[in-house]
N, C-alpha and C positions, 0 to 999 in steps of 0.2 A: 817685362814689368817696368812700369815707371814706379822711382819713387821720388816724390815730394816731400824737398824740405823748407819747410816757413820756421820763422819765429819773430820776435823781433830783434834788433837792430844791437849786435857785439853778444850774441845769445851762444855764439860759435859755428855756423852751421858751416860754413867754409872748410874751419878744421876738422868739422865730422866727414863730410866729403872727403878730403883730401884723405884721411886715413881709413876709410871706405876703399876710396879705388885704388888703394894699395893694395888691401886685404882681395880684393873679386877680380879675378883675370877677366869677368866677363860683362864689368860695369863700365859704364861709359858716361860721361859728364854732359848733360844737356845744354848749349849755352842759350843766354838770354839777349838780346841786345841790350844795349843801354846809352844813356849820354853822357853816365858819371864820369867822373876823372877815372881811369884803372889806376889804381894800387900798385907801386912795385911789386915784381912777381907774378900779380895775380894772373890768368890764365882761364875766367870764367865767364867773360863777356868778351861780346864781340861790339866794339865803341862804333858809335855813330855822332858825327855832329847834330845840333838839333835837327838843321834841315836836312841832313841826309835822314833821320829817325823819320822827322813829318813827313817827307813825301813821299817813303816806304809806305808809312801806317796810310798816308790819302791815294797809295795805288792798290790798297787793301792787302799790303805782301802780309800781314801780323794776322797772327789767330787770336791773341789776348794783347792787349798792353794798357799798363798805369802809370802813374804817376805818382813817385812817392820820394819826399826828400828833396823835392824841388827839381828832378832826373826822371827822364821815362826809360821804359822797361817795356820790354816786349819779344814773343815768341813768334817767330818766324811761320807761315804754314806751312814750308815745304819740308819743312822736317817732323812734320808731326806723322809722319806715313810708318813711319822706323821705329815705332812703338808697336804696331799693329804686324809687322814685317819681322821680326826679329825679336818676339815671345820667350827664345831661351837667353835673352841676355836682359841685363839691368840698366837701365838709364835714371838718370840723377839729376834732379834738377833743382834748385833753389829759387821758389818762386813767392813771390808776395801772397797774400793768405787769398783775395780777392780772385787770384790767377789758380789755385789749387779747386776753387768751385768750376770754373769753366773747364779743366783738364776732364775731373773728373766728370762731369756731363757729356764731354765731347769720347771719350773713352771708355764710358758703360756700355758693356757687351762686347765691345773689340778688344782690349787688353785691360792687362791687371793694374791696377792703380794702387798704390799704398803711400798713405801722407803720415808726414812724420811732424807735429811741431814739436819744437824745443825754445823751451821758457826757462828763467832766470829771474829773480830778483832786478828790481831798476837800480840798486848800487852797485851791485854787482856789475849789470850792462855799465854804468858810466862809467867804474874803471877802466873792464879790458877796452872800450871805446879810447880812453884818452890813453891809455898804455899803446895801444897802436896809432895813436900819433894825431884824432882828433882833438882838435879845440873841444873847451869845455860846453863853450855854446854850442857849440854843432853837435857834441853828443845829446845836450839834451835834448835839442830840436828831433834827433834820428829817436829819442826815448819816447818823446812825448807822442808820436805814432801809438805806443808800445801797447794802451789803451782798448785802441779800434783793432788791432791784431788779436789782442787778448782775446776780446769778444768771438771771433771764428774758430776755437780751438776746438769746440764742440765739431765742427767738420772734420777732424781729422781722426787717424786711425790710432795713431800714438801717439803720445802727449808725453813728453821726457821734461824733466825739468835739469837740466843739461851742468852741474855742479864740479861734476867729475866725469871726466873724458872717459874714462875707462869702463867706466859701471856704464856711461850712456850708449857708448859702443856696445858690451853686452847686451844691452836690452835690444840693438837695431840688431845685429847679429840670430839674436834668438827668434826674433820678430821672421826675419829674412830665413831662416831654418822651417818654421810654420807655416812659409809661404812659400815653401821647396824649394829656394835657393842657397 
């Protein structure tokens, strides 16, 4: 099973991951490319300069990528086989809302899809945003997305409004039990 997690921008999906694949021996973290700066610690993208990204995407290596936050973003196609190959385990991916339509199109009738977003309040985002170390501009510019995100929630399977770590874990948990894992 793949699961997709979107939301927007300091919503938390990172730490829903991370204590995810604490919790499933049998989950695995999907990475995405990217050209952001990585984050001390972080451990979710695999960084590309711009030109190394473009001339990935103009050999057509990517299955999806966008643009978002002034940084692209993209999934590799030679890893998309390992969805379809390996049914009894769980992959994780954190993908923009735009990128959650093409998985699941590409993935009807070959494996199980289940998209999670999680939503918050926009004070709330501009906090934990500058508590982790953005400028206040920069949060709001990552907020002012938060908008056209909104609008795509209707595509997903679960819609959490992400307040409390714990209670949002129980709900993916439960969710994950329903869906025999």
């Amino acid at each position: 099973m793949l699961v997709v997690m979107s939301g927007v921008s300091g919503v938390g999906k990172n730490t829903i991951i991370r204590r995810l694949m604490d919790e499933y021996s049998n989950m695995h973290f999907f990475k995405s490319a990217t050209t952001r700066p990585i984050r001390p610690g972080e451990d979710i993208y695999i960084s590309l300069t711009e030109e190394e990204f473009l001339a990935a995407k103009e050999r057509g290596e990517f299955f999806e990528t966008v643009e978002a936050h002034g940084y692209h973003y993209g999934t590799f196609k030679k890893d998309l086989q390992r969805f379809i190959d390996e049914p009894q385990n769980i992959f994780i991916k954190d993908i923009e809302v735009l990128g959650n339509r093409e998985f699941r199109k590409f993935l009807r009738g070959k494996a199980k899809v289940l998209s999670i977003f999680l939503e918050a309040p926009d004070d709330v985002l501009f906090d934990r945003l500058v508590k982790r170390g953005e400028s206040e501009e920069r949060a709001r510019v990552r907020i002012s997305r938060s908008k056209m995100e909104r609008e795509y929630k209707k595509d997903y399977d679960l819609i959490i409004e992400n307040l409390d770590i714990e209670k949002t874990l129980s709900m993916i948990r439960e969710r994950f039990k329903k869906e025999g894992y």
